[in-house]
N, C-alpha and C positions, 0 to 999 in steps of 0.2 A: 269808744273806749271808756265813757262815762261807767257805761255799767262795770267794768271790769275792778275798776277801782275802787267802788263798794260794795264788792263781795267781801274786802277784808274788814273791814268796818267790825266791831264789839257785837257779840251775840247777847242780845236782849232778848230772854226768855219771856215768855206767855208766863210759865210758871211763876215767874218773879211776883208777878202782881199779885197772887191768889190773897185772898183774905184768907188764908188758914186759922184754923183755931187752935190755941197753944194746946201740946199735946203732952199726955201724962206718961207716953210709953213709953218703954223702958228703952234710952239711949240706944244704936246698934253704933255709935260710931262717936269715938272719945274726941270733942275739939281740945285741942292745943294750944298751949298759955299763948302761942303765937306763929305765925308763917314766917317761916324765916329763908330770903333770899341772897343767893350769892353775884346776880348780874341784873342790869338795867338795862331793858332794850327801848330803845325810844320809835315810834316810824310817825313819818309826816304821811299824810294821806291831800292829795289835791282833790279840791271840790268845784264840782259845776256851778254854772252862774255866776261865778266871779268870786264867790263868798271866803273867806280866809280857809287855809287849810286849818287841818283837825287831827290833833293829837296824839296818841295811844301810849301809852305805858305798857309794855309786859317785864313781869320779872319772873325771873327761873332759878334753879338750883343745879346742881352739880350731879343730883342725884337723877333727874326728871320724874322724881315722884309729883310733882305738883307744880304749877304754875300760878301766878296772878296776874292780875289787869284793872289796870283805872282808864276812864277817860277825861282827863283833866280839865277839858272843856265844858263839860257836863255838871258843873258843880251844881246845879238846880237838881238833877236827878236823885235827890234825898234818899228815897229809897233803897238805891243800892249805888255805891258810891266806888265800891273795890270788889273782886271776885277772884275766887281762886277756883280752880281746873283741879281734878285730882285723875291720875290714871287710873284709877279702877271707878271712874265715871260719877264723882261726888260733886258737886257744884256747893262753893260756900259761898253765899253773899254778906257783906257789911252795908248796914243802912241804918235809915232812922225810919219809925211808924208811930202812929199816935197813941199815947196809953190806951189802955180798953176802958171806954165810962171815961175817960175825961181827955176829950180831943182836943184839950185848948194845949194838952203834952204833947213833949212826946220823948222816946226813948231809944237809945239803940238796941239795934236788932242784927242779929247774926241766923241767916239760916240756912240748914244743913240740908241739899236737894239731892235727894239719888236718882241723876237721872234715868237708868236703865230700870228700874222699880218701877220710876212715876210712870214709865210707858209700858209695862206690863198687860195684855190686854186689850191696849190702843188700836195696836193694825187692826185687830178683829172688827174693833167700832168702825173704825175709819172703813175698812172695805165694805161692811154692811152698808154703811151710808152712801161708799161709790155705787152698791150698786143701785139703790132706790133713788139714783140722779140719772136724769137722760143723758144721753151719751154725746159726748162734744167734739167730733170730729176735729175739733180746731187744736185741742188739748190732745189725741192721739197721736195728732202730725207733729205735734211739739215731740215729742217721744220719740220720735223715731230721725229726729234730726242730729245729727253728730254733734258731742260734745264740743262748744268751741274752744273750751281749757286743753284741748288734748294737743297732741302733734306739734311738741316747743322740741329742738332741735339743738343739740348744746353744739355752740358756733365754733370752741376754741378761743377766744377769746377772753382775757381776765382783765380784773384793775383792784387796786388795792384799796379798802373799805377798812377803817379803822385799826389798821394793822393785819388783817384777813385778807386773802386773795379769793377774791370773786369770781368764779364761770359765768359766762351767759348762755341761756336757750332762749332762742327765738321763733317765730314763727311767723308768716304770710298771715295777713286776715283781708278778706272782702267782707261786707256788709250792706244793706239795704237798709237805710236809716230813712223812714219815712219819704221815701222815695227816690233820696240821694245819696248815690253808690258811694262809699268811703273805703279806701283800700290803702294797705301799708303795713309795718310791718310793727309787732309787738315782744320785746325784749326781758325777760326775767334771768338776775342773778342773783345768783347764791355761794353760801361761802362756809367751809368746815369751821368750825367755833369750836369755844371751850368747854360749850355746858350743851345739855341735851333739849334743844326746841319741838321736839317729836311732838308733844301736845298738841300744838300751835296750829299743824296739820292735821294729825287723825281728831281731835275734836273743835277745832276753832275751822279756819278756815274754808278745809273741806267740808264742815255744815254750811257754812254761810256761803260756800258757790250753790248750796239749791239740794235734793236729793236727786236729782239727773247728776250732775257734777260729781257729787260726792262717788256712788253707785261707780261711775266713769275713771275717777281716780281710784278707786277700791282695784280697777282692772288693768289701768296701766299707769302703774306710778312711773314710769320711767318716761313718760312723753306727757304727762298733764303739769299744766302750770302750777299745782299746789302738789300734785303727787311726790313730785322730783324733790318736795322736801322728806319725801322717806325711802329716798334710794340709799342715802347715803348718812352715816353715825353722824350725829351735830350740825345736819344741813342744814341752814336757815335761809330764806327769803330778805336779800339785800336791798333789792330796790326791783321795780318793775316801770319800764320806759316804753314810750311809744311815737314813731314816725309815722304821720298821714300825709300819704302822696299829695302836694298840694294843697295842704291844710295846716296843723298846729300839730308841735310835735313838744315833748314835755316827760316829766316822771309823773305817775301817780301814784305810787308808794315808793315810799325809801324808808331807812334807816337815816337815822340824823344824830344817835345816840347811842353806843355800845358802851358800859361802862361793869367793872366790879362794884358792889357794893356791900354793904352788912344789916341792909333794910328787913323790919319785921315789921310784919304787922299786926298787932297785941290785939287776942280774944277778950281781951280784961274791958270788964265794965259794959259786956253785951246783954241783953237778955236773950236767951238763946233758944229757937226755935231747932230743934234736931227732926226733920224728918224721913232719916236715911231709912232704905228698907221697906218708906209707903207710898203706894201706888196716889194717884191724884185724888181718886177718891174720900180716899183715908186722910188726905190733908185737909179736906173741904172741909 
């Protein structure tokens, strides 16, 4: 169940790091004196090896044009500190980086990723390069093994979650964990809310269970563990629980926080890196 529990874990992009070089072209995409959200989702996520759980912040709006996310625990991670989701695939990060010529600075930095642009292209590279790799039977057989996100099973079942009534889908699981068999059963509920979490699934989550995963819930959202948040208007992810025949039994994600709020977060005083519209190349 370890691994189950950080799939949901903050997508830290590869692209975040790029040394890009400040670009002269012409804007395709106006930032906003500010993001401005109408609710606060809090979730605890439980960590292996004893270590304290871990944070997440997401905020939404009413409209689900856009989404943000902090990780509060993460205050070292200077670079990107907040990040906003846009539905038509824009990635904004807030950070700090060092002036250019004089590193003993530094400045804040806001920047504008498209990610559907930056991967223009990509697959062409990427399958050129699968095919000049010898072939790994071991990595086939991954492929053709059934998703284990899929086949959750809504129980009937509710409880009341911040004011919201919760459904559960469940499902059996066996596993082979280094040689000992672990079996029992894993629980996900979800609850209709006030404001639209759609993002959270078609680009947060369902990335971060893997592109088998994603691909898997793209086919049946009505039976995958992340899918089932887009069968239904304003479904969200409540908490995910788990019983081991015989072993430890626990949550490793919940909600700990649902809240209104009137939070923005101000574009003022960024220097701003825009680079909607270009491919990786083009930001290098």
């Amino acid at each position: 169940m370890k691994k189950l529990v950080f799939l949901f874990m903050p997508v830290i992009m590869v692209c975040i790091g790029l040394n890009a070089q400040d670009s002269n072209q012409t804007a395709t995409y106006k930032v906003p004196d500010a993001y401005r959200f109408n609710y606060k989702v809090v979730y605890e996520m439980n960590r292996e090896d004893n270590k304290p759980p871990k944070t997440v912040n997401y905020y939404f709006n009413k409209s689900g044009d856009y989404m943000g996310m902090e990780t509060p625990d993460d205050r070292n991670a200077k670079d990107m500190n907040f990040m906003v989701r846009s539905k038509d695939g824009l990635m904004i990060t807030f950070g700090e980086e060092p002036v250019p010529n004089n590193s003993g600075k530094t400045r804040k930095v806001l920047k504008v990723m498209d990610m559907r642009s930056m991967m223009k292209g990509s697959g062409e590279v990427v399958a050129a390069m699968a095919k000049s790799l010898p072939k790994n039977d071991k990595v086939e057989a991954e492929k053709k093994k059934p998703n284990k996100l899929d086949n959750f099973v809504k129980t009937g079942k509710t409880k009341q979650v911040f004011g919201y009534t919760a459904e559960e889908y469940s499902k059996e699981f066996t596993e082979d964990e280094n040689g000992k068999v672990r079996s029992g059963t894993v629980s996900v509920w979800y609850a209709t809310v006030d404001f639209d979490p759609e993002m959270m699934f078609s680009l947060g989550m369902g990335n971060l269970a893997g592109g088998k995963a994603q691909s898997g819930m793209q086919g049946s959202h009505s039976n995958n563990m992340f899918g089932i948040g887009l069968t239904k208007k304003n479904y969200m992810l409540i908490d995910m629980d788990f019983v081991e025949k015989g072993g430890k039994s626990g949550s490793g994600i919940k909600v700990i926080s649902i809240e209104k709020t009137n939070f923005s977060k101000s574009s003022q005083g960024y220097f701003i890196k825009n680079y909607a519209g270009m491919i990786i190349k083009e930001m290098m």
